[in-house]
KEVO-176980 format. One line per field, with one value per residue (C-alpha): chain; x, y, z. Coordinates in steps of 0.2 Angstrom, whole numbers, plus 5000, padded with zeros to 4 digits. Layout:
REM residues N
unit = c(A_...) .
east = c(X_...) .
north = c(Y_...) .
up = c(Z_...) .
//
This chain:
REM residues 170
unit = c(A_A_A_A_A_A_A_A_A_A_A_A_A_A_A_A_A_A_A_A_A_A_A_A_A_A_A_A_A_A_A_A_A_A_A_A_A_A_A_A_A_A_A_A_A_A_A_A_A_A_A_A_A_A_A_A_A_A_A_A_A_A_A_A_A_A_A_A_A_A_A_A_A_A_A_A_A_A_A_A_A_A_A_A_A_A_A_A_A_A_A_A_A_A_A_A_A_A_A_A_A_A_A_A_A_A_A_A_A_A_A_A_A_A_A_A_A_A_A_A_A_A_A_A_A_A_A_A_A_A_A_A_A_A_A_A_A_A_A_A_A_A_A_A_A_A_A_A_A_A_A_A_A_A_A_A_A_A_A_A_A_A_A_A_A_A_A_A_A_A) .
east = c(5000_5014_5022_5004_5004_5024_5021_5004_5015_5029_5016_5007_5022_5029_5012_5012_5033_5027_5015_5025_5038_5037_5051_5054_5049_5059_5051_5051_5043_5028_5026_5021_5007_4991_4973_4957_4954_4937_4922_4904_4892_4875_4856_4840_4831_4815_4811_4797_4792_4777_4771_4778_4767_4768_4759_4755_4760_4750_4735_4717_4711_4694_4685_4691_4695_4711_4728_4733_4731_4740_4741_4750_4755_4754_4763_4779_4788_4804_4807_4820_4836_4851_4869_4885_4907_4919_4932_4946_4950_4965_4963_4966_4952_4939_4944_4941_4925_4918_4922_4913_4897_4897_4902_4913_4925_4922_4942_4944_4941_4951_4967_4966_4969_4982_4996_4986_4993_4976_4962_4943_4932_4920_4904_4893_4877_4885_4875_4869_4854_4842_4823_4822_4822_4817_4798_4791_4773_4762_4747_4736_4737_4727_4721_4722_4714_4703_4703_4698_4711_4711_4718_4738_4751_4767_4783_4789_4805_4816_4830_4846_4860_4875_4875_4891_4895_4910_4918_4937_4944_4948) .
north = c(5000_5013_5008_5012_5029_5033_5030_5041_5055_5054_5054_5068_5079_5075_5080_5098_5099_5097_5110_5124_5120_5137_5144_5165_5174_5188_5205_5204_5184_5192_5207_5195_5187_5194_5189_5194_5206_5211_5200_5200_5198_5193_5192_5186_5200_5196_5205_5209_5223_5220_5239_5258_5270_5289_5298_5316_5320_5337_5337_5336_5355_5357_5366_5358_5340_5343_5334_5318_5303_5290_5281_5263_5255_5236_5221_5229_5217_5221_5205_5202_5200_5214_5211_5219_5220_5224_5236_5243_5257_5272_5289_5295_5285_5290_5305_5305_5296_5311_5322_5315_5313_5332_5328_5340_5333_5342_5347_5335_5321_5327_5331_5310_5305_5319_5308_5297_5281_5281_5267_5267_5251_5252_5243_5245_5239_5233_5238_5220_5214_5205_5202_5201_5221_5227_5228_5235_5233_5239_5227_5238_5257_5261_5277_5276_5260_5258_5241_5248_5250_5264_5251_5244_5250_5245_5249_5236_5234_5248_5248_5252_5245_5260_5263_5265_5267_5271_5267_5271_5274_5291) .
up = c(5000_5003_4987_4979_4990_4985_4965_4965_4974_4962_4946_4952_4956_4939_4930_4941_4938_4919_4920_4926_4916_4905_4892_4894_4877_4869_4868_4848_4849_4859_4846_4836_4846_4843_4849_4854_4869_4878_4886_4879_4889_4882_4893_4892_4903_4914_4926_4937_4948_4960_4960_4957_4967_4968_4981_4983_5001_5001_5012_5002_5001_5010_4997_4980_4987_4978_4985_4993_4984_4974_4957_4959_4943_4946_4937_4930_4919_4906_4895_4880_4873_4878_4874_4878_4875_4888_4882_4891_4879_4882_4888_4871_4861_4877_4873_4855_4858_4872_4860_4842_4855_4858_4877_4888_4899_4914_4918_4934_4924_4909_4922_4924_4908_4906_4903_4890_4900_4908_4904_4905_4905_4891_4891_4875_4868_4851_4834_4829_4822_4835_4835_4852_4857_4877_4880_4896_4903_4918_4921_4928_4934_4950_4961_4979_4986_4971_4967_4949_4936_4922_4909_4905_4894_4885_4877_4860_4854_4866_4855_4868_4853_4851_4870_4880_4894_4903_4919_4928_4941_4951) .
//
């Protein structure tokens, strides 16, 4: 049995041995390595949201009835298909990007990417064909405690696609 224990030992430190058994590469070698960068992320949203209700927290006026109250819209759902690419992109191209969307960089975050060796995490809803877009619905919408509803409505095919948004650090 310890001869059993004793050759399982020695294979499995030979296997890890082999494993991390890795050759240096010469700056000019890795020039020449490409391959892909960036994560997509892709989902299949469903989601549901009990109720939204505003209230008016102004007293009722005494004379026109007027104020108070509250309108409760009931059975929220957003269903379909959104998709998305991680990015990390340079302080030169966010900048580039800011500027063709007619955004002003406020200054303290332009003094961040002074340097251009600064990188920003850019997450965008990519420009592809899908016939699966957002849709929103409310079930039903209600005043007060009326159990009564004044009907339902709905949003089709909320297209997001060309959105981007961008995060760093600071």
């Amino acid at each position: 049995m310890k001869l059993i224990k004793t050759a399982a030992a020695f294979a499995l430190s030979t296997l890890a041995f082999a494993a991390s058994a890795m050759t240096p590469i010469q700056d000019a070698d890795l020039s020449a390595v490409s391959g892909q960068d960036g994560v997509s992320i892709a989902a299949n949203l469903n989601v549901n949201i009990g109720s939204f209700t505003y209230t008016d927290t102004d007293a009722a006026d005494p004379t026109t009835g007027f104020g108070g109250g509250s309108v409760a819209f009931n059975g929220i759902k957003v269903t379909g298909l959104i998709a998305a690419t991680l990015d990390i992109v340079n302080a030169k191209q966010f900048g580039a990007e800011m500027t063709a969307l007619g955004v002003n960089v406020p200054s303290a975050v332009a003094a961040k990417f002074h340097d251009g060796t600064s990188d920003v995490v850019k997450i965008a809803i990519p420009q592809v064909q899908t016939t699966s877009l957002l849709n929103m619905s409310v079930d039903s919408i209600k005043m007060g405690n009326s159990t009564a509803s004044y009907g339902s409505f709905a949003m089709k095919d909320i297209d997001l696609r060309g959105t981007s948004v961008y995060i760093w650090a600071h």
